[in-house]
MARNUNU-231960 format. One record per atom (N, C-alpha, C, O): atom name; x, y, z; residue number from 0; chain. Coordinates in pm, 1 decimal, decimal comma. Atoms other than C-alpha are relative to their C-alpha. Layout:
<rs>
CA / X / Y / Z / NUM / A
...
</rs>
This chain:
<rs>
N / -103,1 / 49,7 / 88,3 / 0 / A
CA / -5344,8 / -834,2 / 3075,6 / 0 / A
C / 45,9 / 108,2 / -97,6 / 0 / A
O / 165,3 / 130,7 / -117,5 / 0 / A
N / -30,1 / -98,3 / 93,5 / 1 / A
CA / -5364,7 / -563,7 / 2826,5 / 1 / A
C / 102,7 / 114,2 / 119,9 / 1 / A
O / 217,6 / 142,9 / 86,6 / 1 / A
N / -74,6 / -89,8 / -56,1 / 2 / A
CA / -5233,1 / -317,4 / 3106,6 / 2 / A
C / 152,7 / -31,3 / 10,2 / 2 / A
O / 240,5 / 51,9 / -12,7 / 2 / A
N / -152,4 / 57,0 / -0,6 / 3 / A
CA / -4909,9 / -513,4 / 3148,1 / 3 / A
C / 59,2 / -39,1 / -108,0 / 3 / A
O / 177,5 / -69,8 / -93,3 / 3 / A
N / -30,9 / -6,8 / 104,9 / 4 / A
CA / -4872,8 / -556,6 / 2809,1 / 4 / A
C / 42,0 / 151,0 / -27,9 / 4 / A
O / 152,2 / 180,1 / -74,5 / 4 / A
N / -13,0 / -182,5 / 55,6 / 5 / A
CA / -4910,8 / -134,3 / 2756,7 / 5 / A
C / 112,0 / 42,4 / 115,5 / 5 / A
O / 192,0 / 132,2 / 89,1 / 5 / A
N / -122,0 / -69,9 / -46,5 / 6 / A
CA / -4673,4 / -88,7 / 3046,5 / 6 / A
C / 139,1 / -67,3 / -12,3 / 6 / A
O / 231,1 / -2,4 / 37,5 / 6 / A
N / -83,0 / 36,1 / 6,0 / 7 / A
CA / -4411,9 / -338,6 / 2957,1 / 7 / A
C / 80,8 / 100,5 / -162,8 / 7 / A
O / 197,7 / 139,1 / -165,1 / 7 / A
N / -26,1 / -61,2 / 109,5 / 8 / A
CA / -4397,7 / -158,6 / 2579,4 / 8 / A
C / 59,2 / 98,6 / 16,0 / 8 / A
O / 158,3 / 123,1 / -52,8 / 8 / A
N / -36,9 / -154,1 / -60,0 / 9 / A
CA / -4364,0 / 211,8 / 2789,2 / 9 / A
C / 85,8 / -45,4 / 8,7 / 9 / A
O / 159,5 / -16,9 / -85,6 / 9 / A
N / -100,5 / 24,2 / -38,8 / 10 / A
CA / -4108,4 / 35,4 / 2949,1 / 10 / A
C / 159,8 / 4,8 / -90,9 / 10 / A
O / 267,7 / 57,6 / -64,3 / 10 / A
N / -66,0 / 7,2 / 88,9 / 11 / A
CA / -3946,0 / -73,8 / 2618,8 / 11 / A
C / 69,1 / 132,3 / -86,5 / 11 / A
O / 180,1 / 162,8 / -130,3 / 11 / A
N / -78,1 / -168,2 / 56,9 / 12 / A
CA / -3932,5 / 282,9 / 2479,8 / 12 / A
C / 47,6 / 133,6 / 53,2 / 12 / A
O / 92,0 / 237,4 / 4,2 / 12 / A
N / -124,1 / -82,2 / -97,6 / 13 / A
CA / -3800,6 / 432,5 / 2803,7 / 13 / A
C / 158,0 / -17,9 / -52,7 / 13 / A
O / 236,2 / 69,5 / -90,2 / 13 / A
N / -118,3 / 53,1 / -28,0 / 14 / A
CA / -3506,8 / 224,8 / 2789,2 / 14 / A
C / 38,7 / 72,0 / -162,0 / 14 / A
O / 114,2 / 169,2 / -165,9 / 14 / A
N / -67,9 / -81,3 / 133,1 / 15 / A
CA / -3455,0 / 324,1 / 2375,5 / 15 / A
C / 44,6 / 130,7 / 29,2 / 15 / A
O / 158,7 / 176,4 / 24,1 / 15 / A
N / 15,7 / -151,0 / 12,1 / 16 / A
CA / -3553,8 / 669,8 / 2430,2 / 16 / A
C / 191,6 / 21,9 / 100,1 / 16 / A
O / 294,5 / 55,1 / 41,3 / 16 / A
N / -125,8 / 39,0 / -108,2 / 17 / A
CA / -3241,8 / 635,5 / 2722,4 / 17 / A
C / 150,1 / -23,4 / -84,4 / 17 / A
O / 250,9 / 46,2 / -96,8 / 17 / A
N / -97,8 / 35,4 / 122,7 / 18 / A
CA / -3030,3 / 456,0 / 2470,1 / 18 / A
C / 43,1 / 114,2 / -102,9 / 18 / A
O / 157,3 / 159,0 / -92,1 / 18 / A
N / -17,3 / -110,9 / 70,7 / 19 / A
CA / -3048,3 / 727,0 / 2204,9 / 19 / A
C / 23,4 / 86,2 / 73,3 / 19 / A
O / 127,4 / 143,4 / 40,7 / 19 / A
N / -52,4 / -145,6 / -59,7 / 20 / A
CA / -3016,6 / 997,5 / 2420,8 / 20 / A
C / 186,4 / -21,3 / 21,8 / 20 / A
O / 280,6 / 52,7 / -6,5 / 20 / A
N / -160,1 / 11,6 / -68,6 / 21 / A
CA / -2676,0 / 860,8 / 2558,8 / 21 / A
C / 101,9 / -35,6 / -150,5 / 21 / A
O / 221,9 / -23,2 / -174,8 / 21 / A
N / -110,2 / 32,3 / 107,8 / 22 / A
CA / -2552,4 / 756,5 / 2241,5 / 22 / A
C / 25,9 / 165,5 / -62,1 / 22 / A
O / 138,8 / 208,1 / -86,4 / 22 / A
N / -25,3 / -146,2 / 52,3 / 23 / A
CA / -2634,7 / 1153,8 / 2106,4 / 23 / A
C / 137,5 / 63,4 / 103,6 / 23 / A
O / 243,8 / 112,9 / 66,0 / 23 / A
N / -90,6 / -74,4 / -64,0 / 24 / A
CA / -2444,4 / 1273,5 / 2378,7 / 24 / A
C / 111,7 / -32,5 / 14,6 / 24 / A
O / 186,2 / 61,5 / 42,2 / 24 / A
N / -107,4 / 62,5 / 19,3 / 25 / A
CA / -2159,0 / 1038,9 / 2364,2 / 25 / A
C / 63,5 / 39,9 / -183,7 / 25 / A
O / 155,4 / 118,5 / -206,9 / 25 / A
N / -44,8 / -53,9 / 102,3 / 26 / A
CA / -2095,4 / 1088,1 / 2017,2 / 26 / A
C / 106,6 / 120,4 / -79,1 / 26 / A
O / 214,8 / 116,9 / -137,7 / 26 / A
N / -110,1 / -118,4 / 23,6 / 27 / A
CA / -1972,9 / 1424,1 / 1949,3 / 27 / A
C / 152,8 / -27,0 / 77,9 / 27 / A
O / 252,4 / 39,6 / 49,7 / 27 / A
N / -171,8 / -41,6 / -115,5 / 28 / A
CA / -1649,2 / 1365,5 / 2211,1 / 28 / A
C / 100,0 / -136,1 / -81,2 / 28 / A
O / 221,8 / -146,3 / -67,3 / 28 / A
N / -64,5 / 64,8 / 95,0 / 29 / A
CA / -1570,4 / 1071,0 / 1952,3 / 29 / A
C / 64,5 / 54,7 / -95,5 / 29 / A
O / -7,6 / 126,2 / -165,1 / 29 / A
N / -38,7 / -64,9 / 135,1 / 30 / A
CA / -1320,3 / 1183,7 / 1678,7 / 30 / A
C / -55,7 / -45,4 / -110,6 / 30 / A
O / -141,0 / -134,0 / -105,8 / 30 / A
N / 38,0 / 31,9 / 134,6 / 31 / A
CA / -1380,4 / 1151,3 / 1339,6 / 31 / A
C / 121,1 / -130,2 / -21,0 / 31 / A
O / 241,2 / -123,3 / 4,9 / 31 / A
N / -79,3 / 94,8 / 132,6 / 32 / A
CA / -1235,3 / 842,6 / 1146,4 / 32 / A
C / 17,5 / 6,0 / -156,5 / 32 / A
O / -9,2 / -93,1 / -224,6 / 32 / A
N / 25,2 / 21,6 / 141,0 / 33 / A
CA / -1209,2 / 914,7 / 806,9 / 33 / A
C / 32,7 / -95,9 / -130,6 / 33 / A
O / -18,8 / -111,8 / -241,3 / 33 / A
N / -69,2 / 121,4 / 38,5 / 34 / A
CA / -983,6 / 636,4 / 715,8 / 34 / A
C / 104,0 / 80,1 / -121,2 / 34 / A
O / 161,2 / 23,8 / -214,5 / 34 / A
N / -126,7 / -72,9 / 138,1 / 35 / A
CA / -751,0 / 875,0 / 476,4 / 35 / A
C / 92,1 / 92,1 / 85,1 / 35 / A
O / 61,2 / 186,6 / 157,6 / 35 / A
N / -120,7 / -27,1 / -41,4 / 36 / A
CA / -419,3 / 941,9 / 574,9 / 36 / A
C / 51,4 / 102,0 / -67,9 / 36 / A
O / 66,6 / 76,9 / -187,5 / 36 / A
N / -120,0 / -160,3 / 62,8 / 37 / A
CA / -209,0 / 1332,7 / 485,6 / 37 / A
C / 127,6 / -124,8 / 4,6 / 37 / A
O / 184,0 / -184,4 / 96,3 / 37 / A
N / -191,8 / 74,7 / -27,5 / 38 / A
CA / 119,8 / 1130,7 / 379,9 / 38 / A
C / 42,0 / 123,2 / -68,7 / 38 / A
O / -10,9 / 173,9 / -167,6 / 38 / A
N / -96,1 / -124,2 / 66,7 / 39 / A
CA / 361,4 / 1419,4 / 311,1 / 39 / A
C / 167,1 / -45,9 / 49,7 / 39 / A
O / 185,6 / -139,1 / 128,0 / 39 / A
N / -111,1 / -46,4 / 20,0 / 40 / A
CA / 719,7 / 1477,3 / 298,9 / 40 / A
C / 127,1 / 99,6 / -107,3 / 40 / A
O / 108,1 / 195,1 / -182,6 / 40 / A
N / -63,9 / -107,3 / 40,1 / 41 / A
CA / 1006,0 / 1628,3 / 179,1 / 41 / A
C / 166,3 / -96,6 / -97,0 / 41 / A
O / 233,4 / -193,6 / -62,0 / 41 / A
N / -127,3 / 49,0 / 57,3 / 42 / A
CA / 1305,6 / 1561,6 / -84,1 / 42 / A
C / 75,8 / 66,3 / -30,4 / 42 / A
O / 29,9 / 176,4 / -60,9 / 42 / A
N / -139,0 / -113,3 / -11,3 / 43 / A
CA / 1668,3 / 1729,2 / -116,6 / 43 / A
C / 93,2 / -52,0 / -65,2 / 43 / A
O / 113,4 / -168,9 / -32,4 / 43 / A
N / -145,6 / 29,4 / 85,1 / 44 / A
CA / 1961,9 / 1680,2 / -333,0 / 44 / A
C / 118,3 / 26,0 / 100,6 / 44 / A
O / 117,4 / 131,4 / 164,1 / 44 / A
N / -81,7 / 48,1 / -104,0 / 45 / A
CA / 2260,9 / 1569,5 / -111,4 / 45 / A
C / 107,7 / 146,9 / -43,5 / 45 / A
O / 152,1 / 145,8 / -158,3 / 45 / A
N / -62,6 / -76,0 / 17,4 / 46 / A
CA / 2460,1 / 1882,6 / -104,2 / 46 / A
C / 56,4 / 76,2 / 133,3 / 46 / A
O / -10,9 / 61,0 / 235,3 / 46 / A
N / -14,2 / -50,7 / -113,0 / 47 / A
CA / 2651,7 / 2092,4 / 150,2 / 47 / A
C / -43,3 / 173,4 / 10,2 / 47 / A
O / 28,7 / 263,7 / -32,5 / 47 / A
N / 80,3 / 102,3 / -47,8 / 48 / A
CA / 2440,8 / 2175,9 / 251,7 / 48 / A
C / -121,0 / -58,4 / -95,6 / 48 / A
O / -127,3 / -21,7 / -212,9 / 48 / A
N / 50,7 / 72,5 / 91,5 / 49 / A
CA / 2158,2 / 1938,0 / 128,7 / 49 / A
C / -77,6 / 104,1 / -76,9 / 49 / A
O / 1,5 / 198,2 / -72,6 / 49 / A
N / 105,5 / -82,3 / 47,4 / 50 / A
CA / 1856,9 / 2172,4 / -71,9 / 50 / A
C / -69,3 / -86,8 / -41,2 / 50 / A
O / -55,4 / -208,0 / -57,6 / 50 / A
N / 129,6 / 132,2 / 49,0 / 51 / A
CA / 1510,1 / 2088,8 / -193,2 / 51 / A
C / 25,9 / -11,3 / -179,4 / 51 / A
O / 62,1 / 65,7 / -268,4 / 51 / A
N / 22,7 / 76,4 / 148,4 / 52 / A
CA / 1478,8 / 1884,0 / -512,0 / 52 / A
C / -139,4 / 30,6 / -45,5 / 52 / A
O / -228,9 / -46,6 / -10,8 / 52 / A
N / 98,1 / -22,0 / 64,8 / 53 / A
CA / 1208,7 / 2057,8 / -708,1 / 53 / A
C / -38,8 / -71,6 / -158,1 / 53 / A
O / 51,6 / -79,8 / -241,1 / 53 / A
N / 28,0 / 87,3 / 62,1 / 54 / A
CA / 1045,3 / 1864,4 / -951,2 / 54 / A
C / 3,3 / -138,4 / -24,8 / 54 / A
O / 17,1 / -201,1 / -129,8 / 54 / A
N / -53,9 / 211,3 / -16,6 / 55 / A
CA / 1090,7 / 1487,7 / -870,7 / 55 / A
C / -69,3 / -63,5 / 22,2 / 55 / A
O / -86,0 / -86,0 / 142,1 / 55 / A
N / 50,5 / 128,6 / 10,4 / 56 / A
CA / 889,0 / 1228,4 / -953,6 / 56 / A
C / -0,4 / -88,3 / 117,2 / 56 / A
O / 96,9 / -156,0 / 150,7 / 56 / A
N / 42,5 / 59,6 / -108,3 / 57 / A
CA / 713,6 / 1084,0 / -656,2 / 57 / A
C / -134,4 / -104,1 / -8,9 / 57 / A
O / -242,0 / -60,1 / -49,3 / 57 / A
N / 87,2 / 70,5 / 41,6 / 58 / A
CA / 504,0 / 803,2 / -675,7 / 58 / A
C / -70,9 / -94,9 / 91,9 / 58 / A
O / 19,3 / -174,1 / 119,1 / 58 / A
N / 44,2 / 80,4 / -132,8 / 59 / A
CA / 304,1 / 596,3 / -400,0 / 59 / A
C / -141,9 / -84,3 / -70,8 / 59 / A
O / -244,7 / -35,6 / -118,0 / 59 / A
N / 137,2 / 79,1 / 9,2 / 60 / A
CA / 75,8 / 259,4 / -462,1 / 60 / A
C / 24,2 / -117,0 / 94,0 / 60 / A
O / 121,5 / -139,2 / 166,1 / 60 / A
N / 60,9 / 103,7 / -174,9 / 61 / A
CA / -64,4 / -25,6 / -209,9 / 61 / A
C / 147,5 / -118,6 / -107,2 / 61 / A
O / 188,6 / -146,9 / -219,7 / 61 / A
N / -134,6 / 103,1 / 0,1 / 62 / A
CA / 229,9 / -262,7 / -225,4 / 62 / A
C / -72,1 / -136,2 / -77,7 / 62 / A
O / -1,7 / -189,5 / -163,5 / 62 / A
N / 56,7 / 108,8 / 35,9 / 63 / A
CA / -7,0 / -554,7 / -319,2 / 63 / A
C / -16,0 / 43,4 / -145,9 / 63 / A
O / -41,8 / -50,2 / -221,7 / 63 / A
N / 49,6 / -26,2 / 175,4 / 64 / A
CA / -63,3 / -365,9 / -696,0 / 64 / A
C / 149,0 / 78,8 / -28,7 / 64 / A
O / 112,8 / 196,2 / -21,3 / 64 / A
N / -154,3 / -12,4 / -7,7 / 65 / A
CA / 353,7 / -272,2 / -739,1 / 65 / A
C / 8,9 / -33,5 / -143,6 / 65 / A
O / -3,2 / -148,8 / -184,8 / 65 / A
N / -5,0 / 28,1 / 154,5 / 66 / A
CA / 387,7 / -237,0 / -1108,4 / 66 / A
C / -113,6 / 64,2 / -70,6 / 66 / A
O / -94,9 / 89,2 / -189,7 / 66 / A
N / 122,4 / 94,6 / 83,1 / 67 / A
CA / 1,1 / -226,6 / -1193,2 / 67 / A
C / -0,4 / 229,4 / 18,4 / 67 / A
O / 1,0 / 301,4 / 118,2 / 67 / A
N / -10,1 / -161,7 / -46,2 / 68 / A
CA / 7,8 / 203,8 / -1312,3 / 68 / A
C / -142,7 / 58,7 / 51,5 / 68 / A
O / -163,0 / 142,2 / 139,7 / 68 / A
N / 106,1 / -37,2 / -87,2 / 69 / A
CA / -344,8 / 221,6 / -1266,1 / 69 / A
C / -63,7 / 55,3 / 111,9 / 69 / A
O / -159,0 / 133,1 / 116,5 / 69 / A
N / 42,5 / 23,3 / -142,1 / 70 / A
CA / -362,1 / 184,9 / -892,2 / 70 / A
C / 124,0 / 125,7 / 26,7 / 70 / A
O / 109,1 / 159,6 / 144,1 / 70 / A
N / -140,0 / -68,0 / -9,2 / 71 / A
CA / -14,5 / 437,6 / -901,7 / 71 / A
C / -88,0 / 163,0 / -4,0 / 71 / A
O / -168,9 / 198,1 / -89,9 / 71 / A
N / 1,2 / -100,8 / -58,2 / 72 / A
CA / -62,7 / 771,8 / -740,7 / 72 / A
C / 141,2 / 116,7 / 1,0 / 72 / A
O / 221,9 / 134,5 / 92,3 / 72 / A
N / -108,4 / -44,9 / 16,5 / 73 / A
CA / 179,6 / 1008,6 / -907,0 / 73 / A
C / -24,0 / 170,0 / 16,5 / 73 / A
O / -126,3 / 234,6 / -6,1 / 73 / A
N / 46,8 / -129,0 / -39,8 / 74 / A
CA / 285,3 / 1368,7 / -787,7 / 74 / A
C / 151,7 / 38,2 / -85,3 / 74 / A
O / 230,9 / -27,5 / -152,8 / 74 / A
N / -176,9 / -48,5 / 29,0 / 75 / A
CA / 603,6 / 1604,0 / -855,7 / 75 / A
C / -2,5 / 96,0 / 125,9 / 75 / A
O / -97,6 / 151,9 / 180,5 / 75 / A
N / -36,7 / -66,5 / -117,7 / 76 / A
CA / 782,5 / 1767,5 / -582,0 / 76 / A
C / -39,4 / 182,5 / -41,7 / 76 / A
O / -41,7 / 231,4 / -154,7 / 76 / A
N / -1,6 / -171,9 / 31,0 / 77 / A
CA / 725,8 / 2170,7 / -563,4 / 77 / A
C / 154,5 / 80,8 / 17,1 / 77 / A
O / 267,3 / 31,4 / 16,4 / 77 / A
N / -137,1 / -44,3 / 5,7 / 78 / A
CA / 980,6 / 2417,9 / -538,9 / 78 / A
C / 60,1 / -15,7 / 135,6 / 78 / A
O / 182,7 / -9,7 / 126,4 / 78 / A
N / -83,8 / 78,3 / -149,1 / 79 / A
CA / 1082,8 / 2305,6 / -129,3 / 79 / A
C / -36,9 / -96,2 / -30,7 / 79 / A
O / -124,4 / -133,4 / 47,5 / 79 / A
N / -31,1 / 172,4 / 16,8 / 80 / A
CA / 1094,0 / 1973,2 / -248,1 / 80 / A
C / -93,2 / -48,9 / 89,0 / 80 / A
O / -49,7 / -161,3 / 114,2 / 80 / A
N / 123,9 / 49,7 / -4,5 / 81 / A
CA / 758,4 / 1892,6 / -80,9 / 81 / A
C / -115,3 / -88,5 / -78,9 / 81 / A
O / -154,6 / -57,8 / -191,4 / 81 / A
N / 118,8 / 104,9 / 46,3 / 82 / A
CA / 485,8 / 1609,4 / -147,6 / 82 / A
C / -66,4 / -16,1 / 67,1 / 82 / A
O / -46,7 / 12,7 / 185,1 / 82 / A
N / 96,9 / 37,1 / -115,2 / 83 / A
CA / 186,2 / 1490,0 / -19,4 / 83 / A
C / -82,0 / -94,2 / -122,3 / 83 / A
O / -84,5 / -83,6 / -244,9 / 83 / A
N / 89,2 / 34,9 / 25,0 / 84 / A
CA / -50,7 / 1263,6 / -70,0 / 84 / A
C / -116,0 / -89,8 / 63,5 / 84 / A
O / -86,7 / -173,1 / 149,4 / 84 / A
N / 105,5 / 94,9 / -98,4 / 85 / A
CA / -402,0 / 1096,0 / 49,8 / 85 / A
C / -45,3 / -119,7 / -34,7 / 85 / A
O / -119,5 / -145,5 / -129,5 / 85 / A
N / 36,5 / 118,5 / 18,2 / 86 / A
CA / -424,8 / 763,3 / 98,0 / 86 / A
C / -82,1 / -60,2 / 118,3 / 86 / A
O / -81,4 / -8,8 / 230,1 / 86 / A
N / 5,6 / 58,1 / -115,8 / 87 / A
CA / -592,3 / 518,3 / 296,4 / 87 / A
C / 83,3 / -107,0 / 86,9 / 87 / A
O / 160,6 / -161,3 / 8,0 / 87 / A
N / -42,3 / 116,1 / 12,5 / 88 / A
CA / -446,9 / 233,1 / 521,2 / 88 / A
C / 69,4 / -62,2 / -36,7 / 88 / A
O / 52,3 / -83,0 / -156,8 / 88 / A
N / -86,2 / 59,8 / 67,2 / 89 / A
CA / -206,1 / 59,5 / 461,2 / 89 / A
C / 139,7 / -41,3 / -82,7 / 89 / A
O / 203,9 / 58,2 / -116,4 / 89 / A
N / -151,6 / -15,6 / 49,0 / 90 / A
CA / 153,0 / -112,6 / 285,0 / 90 / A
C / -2,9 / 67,6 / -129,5 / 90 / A
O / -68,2 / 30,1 / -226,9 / 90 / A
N / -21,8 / -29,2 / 154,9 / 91 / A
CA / 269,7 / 116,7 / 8,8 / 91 / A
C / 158,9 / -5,9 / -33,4 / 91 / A
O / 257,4 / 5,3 / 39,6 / 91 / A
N / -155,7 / -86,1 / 58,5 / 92 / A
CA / 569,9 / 174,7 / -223,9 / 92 / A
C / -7,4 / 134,8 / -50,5 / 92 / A
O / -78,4 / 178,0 / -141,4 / 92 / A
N / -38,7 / -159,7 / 65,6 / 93 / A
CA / 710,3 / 547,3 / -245,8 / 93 / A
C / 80,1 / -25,9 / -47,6 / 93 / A
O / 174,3 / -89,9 / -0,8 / 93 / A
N / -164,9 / 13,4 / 114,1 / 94 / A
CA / 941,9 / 556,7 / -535,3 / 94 / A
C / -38,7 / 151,5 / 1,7 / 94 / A
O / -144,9 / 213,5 / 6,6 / 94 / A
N / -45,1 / -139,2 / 47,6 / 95 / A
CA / 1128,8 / 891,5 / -589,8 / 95 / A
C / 90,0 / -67,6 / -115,0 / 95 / A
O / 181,4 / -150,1 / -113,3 / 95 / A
N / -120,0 / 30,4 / 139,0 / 96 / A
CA / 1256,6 / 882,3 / -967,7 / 96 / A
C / 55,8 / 142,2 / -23,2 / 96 / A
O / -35,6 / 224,2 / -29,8 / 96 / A
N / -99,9 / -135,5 / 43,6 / 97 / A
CA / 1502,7 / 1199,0 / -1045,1 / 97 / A
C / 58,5 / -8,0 / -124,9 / 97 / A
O / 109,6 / 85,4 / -186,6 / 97 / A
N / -33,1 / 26,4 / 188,1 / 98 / A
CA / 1586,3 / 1068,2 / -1387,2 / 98 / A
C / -24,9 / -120,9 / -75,8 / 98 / A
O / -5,9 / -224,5 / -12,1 / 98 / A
N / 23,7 / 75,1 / 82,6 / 99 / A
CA / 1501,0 / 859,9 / -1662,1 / 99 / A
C / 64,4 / -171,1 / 58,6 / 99 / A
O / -3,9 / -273,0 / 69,1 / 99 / A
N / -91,5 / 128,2 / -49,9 / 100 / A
CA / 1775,6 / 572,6 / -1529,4 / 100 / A
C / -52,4 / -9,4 / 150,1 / 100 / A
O / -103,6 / -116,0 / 184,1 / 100 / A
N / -58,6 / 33,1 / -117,4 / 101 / A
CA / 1790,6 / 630,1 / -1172,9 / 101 / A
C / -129,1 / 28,5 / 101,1 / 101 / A
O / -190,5 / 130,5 / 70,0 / 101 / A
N / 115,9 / 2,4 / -93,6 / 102 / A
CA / 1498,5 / 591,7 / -874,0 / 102 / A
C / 18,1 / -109,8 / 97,1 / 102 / A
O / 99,0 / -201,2 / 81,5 / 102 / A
N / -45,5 / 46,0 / -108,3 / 103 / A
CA / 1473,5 / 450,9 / -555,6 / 103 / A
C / -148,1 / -12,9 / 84,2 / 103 / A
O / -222,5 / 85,0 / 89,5 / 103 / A
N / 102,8 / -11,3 / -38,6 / 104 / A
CA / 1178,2 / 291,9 / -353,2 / 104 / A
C / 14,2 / -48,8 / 129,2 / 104 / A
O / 109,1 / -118,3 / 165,4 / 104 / A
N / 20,3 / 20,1 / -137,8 / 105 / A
CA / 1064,5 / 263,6 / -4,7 / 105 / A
C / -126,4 / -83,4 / 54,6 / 105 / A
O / -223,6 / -81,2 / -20,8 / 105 / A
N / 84,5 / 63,1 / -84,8 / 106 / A
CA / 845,7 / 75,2 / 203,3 / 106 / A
C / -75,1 / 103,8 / 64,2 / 106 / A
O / -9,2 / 207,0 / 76,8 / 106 / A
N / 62,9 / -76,5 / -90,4 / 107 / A
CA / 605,0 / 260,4 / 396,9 / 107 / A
C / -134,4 / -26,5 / 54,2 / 107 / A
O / -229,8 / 2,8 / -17,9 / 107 / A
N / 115,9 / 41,0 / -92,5 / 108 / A
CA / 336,4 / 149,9 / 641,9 / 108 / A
C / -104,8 / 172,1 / 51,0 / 108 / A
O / -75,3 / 265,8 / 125,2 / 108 / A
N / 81,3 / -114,7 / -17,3 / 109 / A
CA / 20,4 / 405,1 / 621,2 / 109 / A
C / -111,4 / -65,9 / 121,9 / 109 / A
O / -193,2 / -151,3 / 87,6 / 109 / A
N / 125,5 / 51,1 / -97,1 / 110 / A
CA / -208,0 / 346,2 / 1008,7 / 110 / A
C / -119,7 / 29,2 / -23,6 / 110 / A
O / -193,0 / -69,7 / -26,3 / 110 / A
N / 106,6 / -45,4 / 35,3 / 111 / A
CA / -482,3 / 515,5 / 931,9 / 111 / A
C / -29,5 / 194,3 / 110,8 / 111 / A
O / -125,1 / 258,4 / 154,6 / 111 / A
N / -23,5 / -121,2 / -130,4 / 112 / A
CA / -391,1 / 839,5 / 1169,6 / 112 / A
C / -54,8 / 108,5 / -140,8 / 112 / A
O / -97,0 / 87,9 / -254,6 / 112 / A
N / 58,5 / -106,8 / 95,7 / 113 / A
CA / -476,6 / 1169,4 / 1013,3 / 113 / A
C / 135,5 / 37,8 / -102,0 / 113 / A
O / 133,6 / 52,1 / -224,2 / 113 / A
N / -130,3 / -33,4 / 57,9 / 114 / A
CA / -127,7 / 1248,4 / 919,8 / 114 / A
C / 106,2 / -105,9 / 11,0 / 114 / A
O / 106,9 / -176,8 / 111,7 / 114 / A
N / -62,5 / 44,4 / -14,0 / 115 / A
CA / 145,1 / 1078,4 / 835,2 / 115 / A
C / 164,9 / 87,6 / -100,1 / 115 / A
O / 180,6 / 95,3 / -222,0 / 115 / A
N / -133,0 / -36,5 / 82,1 / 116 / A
CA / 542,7 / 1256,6 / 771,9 / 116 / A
C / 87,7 / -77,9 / -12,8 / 116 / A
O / 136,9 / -134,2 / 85,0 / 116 / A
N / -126,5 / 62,3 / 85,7 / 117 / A
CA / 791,9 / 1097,5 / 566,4 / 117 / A
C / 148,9 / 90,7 / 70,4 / 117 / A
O / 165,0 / 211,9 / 84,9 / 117 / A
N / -149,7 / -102,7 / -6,8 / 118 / A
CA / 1170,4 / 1190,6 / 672,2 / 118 / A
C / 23,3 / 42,9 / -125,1 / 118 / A
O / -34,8 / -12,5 / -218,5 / 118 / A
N / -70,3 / -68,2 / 115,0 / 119 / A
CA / 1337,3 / 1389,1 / 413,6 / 119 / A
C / 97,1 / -108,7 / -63,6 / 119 / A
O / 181,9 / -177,2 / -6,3 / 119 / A
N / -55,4 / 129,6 / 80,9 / 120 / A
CA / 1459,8 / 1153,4 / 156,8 / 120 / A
C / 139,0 / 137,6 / -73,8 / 120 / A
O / 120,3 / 257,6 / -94,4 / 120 / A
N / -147,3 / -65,6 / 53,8 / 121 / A
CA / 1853,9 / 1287,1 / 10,8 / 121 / A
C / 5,2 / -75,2 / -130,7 / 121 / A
O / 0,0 / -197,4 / -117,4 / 121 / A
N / -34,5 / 54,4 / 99,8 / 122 / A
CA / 1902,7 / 1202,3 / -340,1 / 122 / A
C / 123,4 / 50,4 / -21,9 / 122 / A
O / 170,0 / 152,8 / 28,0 / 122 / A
N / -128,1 / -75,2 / 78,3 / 123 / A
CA / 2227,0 / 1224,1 / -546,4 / 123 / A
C / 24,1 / 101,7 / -68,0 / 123 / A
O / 138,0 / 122,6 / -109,6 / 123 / A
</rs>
């Protein structure tokens, strides 16, 4: 009895030992998930032709907190009117403000991919 007890156990930590091995080797060929999204793009003053809008108030938070500044993720454009920022997941609003009065917001669905580009937004 004891013998079939001691070889059913072997048995048991073949099959792990088996298990782990295949999961090690499976593993690496999995990508990474990190769950944070590169959101970047680009903004331009409508001109002929358009150019980048350096310095402009860019702002991105989860759509469900819209108002709340806390949760608000604010950048300024560089001198090619470039932005970026890392988020995870999910609905946000990008507002571009260019002056005190005047701003303009977008919808934007973040998947969870590594990157995500914005078209080039044209202001006035």
């Amino acid at each position: 009895m004891k013998d079939r007890a001691n070889r059913k156990s072997h048995l048991v930590l073949n099959y792990l030992i088996l298990a782990v091995t295949i999961q090690l080797l499976v593993t690496p060929m999995v990508p990474a998930q990190s769950g944070v999204t590169w959101v970047r793009g680009r903004i331009d003053w409508r001109g002929t032709p358009n150019y980048p809008a350096a310095r402009v108030s860019v702002s991105i938070v989860p759509r469900a907190f819209k108002g709340n500044k806390s949760r608000t993720k604010l950048v300024y454009t560089g001198s090619n009117g470039m932005y970026d920022f890392h988020v995870a997941a999910g609905t946000y609003v990008l507002t571009v403000q260019w002056s005190d009065k005047d701003s303009k917001s977008y919808l934007i669905q973040v998947s969870g991919e590594p990157n995500l580009d914005i078209a080039p937004i044209v202001i006035p």
